[in-house]
C-alpha positions as CSV (number, residue, x, y, z in Angstrom):
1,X,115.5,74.3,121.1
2,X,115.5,75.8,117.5
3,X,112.3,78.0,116.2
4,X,112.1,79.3,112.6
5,X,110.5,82.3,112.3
6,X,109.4,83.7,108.9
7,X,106.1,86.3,107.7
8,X,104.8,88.3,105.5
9,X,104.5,85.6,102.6
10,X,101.3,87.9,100.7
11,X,101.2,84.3,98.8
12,X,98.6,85.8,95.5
13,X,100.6,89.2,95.3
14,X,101.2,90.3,92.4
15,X,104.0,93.7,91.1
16,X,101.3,95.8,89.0
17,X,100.3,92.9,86.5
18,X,102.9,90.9,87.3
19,X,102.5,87.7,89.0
20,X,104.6,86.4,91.4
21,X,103.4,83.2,91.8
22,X,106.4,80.8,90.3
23,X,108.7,82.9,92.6
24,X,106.8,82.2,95.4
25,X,106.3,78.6,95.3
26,X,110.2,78.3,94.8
27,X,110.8,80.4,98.0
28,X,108.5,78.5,100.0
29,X,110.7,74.8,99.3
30,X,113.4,76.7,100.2
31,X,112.1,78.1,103.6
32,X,110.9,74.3,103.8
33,X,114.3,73.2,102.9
34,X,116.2,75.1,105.6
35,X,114.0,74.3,108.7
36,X,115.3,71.0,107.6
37,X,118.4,71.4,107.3
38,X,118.4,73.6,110.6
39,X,116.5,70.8,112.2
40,X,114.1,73.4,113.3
41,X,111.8,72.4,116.6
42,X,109.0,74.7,115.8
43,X,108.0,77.7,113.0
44,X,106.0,80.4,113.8
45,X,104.5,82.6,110.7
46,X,103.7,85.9,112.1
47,X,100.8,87.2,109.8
48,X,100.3,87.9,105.9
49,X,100.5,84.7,105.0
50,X,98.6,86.3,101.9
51,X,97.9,88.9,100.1
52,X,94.3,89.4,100.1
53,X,91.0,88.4,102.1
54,X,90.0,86.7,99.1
55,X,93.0,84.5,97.7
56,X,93.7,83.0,94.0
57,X,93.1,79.6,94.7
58,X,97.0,78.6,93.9
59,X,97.9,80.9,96.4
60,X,95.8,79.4,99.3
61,X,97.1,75.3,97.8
62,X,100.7,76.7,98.0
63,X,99.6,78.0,101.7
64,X,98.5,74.6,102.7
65,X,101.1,72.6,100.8
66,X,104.0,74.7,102.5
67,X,102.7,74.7,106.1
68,X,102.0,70.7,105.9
69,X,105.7,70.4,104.6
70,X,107.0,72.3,107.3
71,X,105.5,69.9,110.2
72,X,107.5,67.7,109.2
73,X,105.0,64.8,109.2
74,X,103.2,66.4,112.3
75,X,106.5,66.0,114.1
76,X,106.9,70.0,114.2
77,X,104.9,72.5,115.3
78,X,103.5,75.0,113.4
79,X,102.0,78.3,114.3
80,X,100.4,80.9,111.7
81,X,98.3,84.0,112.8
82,X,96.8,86.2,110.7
83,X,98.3,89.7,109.6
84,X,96.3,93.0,108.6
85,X,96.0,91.4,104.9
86,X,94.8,88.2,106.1
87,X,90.4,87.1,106.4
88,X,90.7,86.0,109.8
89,X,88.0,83.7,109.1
90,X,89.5,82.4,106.3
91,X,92.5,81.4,108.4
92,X,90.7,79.7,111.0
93,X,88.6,77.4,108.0
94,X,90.6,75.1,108.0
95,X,91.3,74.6,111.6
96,X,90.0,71.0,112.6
97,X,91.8,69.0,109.9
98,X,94.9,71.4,110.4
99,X,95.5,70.8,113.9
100,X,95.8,67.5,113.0
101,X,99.0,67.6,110.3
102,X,100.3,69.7,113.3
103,X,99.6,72.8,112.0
104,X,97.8,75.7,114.3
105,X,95.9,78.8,112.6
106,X,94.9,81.9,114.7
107,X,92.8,84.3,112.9
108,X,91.6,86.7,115.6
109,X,92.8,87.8,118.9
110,X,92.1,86.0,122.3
111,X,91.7,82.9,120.6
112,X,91.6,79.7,122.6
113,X,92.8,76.9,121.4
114,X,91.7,73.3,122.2
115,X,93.6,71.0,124.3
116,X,95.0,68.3,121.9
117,X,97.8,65.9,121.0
118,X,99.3,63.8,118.1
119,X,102.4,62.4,117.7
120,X,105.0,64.9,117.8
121,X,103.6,67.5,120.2
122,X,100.7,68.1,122.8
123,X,99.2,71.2,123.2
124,X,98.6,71.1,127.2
125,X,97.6,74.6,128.8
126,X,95.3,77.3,126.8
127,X,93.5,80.5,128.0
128,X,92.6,83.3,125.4
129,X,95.4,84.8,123.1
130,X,98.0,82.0,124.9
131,X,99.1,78.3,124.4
132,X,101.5,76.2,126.1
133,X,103.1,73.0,124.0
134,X,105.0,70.5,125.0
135,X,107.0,68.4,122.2
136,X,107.8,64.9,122.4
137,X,111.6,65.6,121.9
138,X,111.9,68.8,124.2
139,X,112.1,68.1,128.2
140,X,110.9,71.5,128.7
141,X,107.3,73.5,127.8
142,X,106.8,76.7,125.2
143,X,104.8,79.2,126.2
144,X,103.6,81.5,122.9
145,X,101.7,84.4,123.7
146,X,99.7,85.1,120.3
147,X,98.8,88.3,119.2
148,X,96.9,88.6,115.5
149,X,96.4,91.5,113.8
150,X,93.9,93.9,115.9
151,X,92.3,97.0,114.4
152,X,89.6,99.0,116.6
153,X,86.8,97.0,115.8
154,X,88.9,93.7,116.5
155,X,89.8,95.6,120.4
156,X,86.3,96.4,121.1
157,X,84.9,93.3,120.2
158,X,87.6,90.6,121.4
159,X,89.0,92.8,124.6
160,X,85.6,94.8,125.2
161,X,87.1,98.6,125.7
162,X,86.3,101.8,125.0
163,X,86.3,103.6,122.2
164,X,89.0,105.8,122.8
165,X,91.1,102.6,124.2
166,X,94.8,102.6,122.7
167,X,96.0,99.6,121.2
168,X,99.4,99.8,122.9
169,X,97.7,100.4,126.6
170,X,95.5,97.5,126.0
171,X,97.7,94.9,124.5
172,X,100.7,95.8,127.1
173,X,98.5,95.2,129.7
174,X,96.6,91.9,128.2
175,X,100.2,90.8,127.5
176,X,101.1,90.8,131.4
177,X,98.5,89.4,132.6
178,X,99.0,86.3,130.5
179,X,103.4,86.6,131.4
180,X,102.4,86.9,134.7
181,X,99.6,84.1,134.8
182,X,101.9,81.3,132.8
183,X,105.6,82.6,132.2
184,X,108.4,81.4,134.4
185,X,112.3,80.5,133.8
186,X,111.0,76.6,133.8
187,X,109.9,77.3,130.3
188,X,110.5,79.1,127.0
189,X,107.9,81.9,126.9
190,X,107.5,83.4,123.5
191,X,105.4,86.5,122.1
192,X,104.5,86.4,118.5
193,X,102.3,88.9,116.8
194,X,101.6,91.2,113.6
195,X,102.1,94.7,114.2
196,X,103.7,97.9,113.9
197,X,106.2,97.9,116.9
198,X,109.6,100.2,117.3
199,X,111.6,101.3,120.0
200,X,110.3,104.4,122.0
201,X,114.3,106.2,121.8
202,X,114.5,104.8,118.0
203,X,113.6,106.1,114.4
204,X,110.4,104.8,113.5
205,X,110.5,102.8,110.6
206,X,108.4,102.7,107.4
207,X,105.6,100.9,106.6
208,X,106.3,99.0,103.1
209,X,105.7,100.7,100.3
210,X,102.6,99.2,98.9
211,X,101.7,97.7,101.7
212,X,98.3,98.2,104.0
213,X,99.2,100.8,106.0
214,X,98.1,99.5,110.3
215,X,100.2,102.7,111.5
216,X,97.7,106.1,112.2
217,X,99.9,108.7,114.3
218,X,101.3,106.9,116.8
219,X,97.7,105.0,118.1
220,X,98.9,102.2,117.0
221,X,102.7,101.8,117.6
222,X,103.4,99.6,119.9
223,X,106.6,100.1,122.0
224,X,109.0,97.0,122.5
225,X,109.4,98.1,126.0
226,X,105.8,97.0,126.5
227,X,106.8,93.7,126.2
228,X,107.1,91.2,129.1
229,X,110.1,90.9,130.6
230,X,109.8,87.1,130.9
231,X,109.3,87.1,127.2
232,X,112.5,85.6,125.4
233,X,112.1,86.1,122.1
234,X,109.1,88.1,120.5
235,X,108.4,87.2,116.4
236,X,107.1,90.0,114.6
237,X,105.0,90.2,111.3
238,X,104.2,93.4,109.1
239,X,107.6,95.3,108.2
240,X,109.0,93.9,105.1
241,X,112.7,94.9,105.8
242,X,114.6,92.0,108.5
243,X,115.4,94.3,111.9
244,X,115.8,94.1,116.0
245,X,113.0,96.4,117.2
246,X,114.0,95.2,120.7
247,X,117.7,94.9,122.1
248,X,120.1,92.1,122.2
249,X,118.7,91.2,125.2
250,X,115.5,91.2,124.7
251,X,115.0,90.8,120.7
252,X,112.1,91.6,118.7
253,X,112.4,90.8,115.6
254,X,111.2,91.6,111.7
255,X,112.3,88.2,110.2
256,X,111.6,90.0,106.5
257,X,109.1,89.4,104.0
258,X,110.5,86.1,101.6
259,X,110.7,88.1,98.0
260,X,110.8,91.8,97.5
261,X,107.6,92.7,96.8
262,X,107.9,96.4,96.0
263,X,110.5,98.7,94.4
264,X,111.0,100.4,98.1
265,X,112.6,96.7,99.1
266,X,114.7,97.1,96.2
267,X,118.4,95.8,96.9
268,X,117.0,94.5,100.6
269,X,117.9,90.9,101.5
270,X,115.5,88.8,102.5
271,X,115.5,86.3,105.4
272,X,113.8,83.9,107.8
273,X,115.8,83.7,111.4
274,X,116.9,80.8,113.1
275,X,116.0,81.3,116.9
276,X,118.4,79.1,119.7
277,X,116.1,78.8,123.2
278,X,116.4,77.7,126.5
279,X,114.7,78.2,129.4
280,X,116.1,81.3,131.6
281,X,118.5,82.0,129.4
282,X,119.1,84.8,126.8
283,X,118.1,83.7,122.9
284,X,120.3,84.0,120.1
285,X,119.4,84.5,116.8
286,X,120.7,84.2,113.4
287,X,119.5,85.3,109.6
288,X,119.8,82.6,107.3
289,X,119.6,84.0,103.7
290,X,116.7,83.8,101.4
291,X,118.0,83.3,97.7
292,X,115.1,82.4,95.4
293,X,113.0,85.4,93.7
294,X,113.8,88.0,91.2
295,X,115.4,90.7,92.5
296,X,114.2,94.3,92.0
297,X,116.0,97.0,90.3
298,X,115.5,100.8,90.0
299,X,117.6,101.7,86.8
300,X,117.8,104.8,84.6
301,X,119.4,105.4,81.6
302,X,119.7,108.3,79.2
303,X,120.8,106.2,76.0
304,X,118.1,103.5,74.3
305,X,121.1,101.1,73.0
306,X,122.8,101.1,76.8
307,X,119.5,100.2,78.3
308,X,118.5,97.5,76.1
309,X,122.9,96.3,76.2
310,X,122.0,96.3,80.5
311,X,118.5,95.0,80.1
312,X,119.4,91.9,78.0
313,X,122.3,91.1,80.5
314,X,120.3,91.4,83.5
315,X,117.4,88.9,82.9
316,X,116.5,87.2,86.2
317,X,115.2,90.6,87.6
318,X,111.9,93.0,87.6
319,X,112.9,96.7,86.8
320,X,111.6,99.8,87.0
321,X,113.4,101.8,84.4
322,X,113.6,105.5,83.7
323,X,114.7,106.9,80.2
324,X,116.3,110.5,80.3
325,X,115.8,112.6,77.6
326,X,115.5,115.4,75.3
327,X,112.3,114.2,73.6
328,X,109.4,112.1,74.8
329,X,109.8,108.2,74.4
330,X,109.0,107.0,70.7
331,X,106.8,103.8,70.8
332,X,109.1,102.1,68.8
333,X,111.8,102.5,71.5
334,X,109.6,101.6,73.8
335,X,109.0,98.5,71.6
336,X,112.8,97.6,71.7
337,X,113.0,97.9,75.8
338,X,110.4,95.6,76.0
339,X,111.5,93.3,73.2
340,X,114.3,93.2,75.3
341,X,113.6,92.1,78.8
342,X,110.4,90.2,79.9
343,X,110.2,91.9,83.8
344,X,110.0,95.5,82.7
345,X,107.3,96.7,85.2
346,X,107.4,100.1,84.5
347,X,109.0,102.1,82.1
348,X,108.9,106.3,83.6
349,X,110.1,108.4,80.0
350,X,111.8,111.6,82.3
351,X,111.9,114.6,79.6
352,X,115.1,116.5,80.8
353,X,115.1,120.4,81.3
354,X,116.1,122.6,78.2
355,X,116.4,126.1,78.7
356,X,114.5,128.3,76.5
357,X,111.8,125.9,76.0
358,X,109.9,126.5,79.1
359,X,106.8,127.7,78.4
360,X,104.5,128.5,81.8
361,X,101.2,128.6,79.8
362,X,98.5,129.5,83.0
363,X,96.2,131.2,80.9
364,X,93.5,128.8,78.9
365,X,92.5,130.1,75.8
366,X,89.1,128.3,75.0
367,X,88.8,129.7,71.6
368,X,91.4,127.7,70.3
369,X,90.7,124.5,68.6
370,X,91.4,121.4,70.6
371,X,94.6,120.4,68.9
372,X,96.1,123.6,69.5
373,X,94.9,122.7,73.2
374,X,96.1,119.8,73.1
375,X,99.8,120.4,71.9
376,X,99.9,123.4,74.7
377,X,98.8,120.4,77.2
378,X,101.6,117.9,75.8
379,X,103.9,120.9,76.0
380,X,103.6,121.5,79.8
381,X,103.9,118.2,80.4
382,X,107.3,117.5,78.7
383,X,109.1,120.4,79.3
384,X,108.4,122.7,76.5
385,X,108.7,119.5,73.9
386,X,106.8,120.2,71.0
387,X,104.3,117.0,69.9
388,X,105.8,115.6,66.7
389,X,103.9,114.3,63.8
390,X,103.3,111.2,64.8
391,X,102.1,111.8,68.3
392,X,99.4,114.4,66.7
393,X,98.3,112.1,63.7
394,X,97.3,109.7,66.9
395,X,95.7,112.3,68.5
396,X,93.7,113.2,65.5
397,X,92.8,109.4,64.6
398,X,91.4,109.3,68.7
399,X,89.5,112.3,67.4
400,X,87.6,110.1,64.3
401,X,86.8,107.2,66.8
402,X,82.4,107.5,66.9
């Protein structure tokens, strides 16, 4: 059988003020498009499906729209828990109508899911934080081990430990229990979950820039070798970049957010993963391109004419740009980059060192007036650059405001 496997969607987010909406709805027709065309037998979305407890309302319409397209007419399931930037109550709302488009939402840990059926799948064992499905089309069941996001307050309340509990001892051991209980070789058997989870022998990735941060000290990593062995396949949600934090063997896998969503994922390809599975056998997976979204760019120049020349050839992108200098950035150059490209996020004016005008002023002298302050202040912010004329006759009209 074929499962898609896609996450981090943060449908709502937006770059500073810049909404990333219209990108967003395209990337979700094409994730649509290619379980399609891949003639995916299941999708799992593991967490962040968006970007805030409290959505825009576009972003939780696109939400709904996408997951409905992607049953294919309830043919396919589809399985969407909630990540560290998700309400897990707001996922679980709409649980009773969605079950019925074949779509399944888990918004906290050790949920149980109701028995059920419709026409493309049944859903025919259940126990807390596991389900077992069995679709029309496959002669064999899936067993998905489901794991939401899970803080400390989450653990106490949904596994009942101590305080001092760690999340890694409690979830390996939780996750066992259900292998052991329900996993065989007559079945797929399938962990999917949102966390921060590396290799113990392996460099420990970032989080994304940006992004909530679920990793304090190493409390809450979660080593891959905690996982099952009779897991096949384990679908991982919360790091943005795509990545194996298992083996070849035993893969566990960052499919990727959809879009770059920071200036850290700038250059990064995005991804969902096509995931080939049979029972007792060895999956195989494959990255199948993401292509919709502007791409992020880090860009510095030192010349106002080559920056606007780059900017104005380069328009399907959102840039951070940095302008080198002698001198600070005039407005009205700062006018003409923006005139110039419509994605400019942020524009960081870098003053370059001059010799010989340094000036270390560490000594305040409060008897001077406060333009003489302030020019000392401009001064040891730019390198030694003096405040022109027009950049003081500012400063003097924010003076005459009442």
């Amino acid at each position: 059988m074929k499962i898609l496997h896609t996450a981090d969607w943060h449908l709502g987010k937006r770059l500073d003020s810049f909404s990333r909406m219209e990108e967003q709805v395209l990337v979700m027709d094409e994730i649509c498009q290619i379980a399609d065309q891949e003639q995916a037998d299941m999708v799992l979305v593991a967490g962040d499906l968006f970007d805030a407890f409290n959505p825009p309302t576009e972003a939780t319409e696109l939400l709904y729209r996408t997951l409905k397209r992607l049953t294919n007419g309830g043919k396919r399931p589809v399985i969407a828990i909630a990540g560290n930037h998700d309400s897990p109550a707001l996922i679980d709302a709409p649980d009773p109508l969605a079950k019925e488009c074949g779509i399944l939402l888990i918004g906290y840990p050790k949920a149980v899911i109701p028995l059920y059926s419709i026409e493309g799948f049944s859903v025919i064992r259940s126990a807390p934080g596991f389900i077992e499905l069995k679709l029309n089309h496959i002669p064999f069941p899936v067993r998905i081990l489901h794991t939401p996001y899970s803080n400390e307050a989450r653990l106490q309340e949904f596994f009942g430990t101590e305080k001092d509990a760690m999340l890694n001892q409690v979830l390996t051991r939780h996750w066992q229990e259900l292998a052991d209980t329900y996993c065989d070789e007559k079945g797929v058997n399938i962990l999917c979950t949102h966390l921060f989870m590396a290799r113990r022998d392996g460099v420990i990735p970032d989080e994304p820039e940006g992004e909530k941060p679920i990793r304090i000290g190493n409390a809450d990593l979660i080593f891959t070798e905690n996982i099952p062995g009779k897991i096949q396949y384990t679908a991982l949600g919360h790091l943005h970049n795509f990545q194996n934090s298992g083996s070849i063997q035993n893969p566990a896998i960052y499919a990727s957010s959809p879009l770059q969503y920071s200036f850290s994922e700038a250059g990064q390809q995005k991804y969902v993963v096509i995931t080939d599975i049979l029972p007792g056998q060895q999956a195989t997976w494959q990255p199948i391109n993401l292509t919709k979204g502007r791409k992020l760019i880090r860009k510095s120049f030192t010349d106002i004419d080559l920056a606007v020349q780059w900017l104005k050839s380069h328009p399907d992108t959102l840039i951070e740009l940095t302008i080198e200098s002698d001198s600070f950035l005039a407005a009205s150059d700062r006018q003409r980059l923006f005139r110039a490209h419509d994605g400019i996020i942020h524009i960081i004016p870098k003053v370059q060192h001059q010799p010989g005008k340094e000036e270390n002023i560490t000594d305040i002298d409060l008897s001077r007036d406060i333009r003489g302050l302030f020019a000392d202040y401009f001064k040891t912010k730019n390198n030694g650059q003096e405040p022109d004329e027009a950049i003081m006759q500012l400063f003097n009209e924010i003076l005459q405001l009442p």
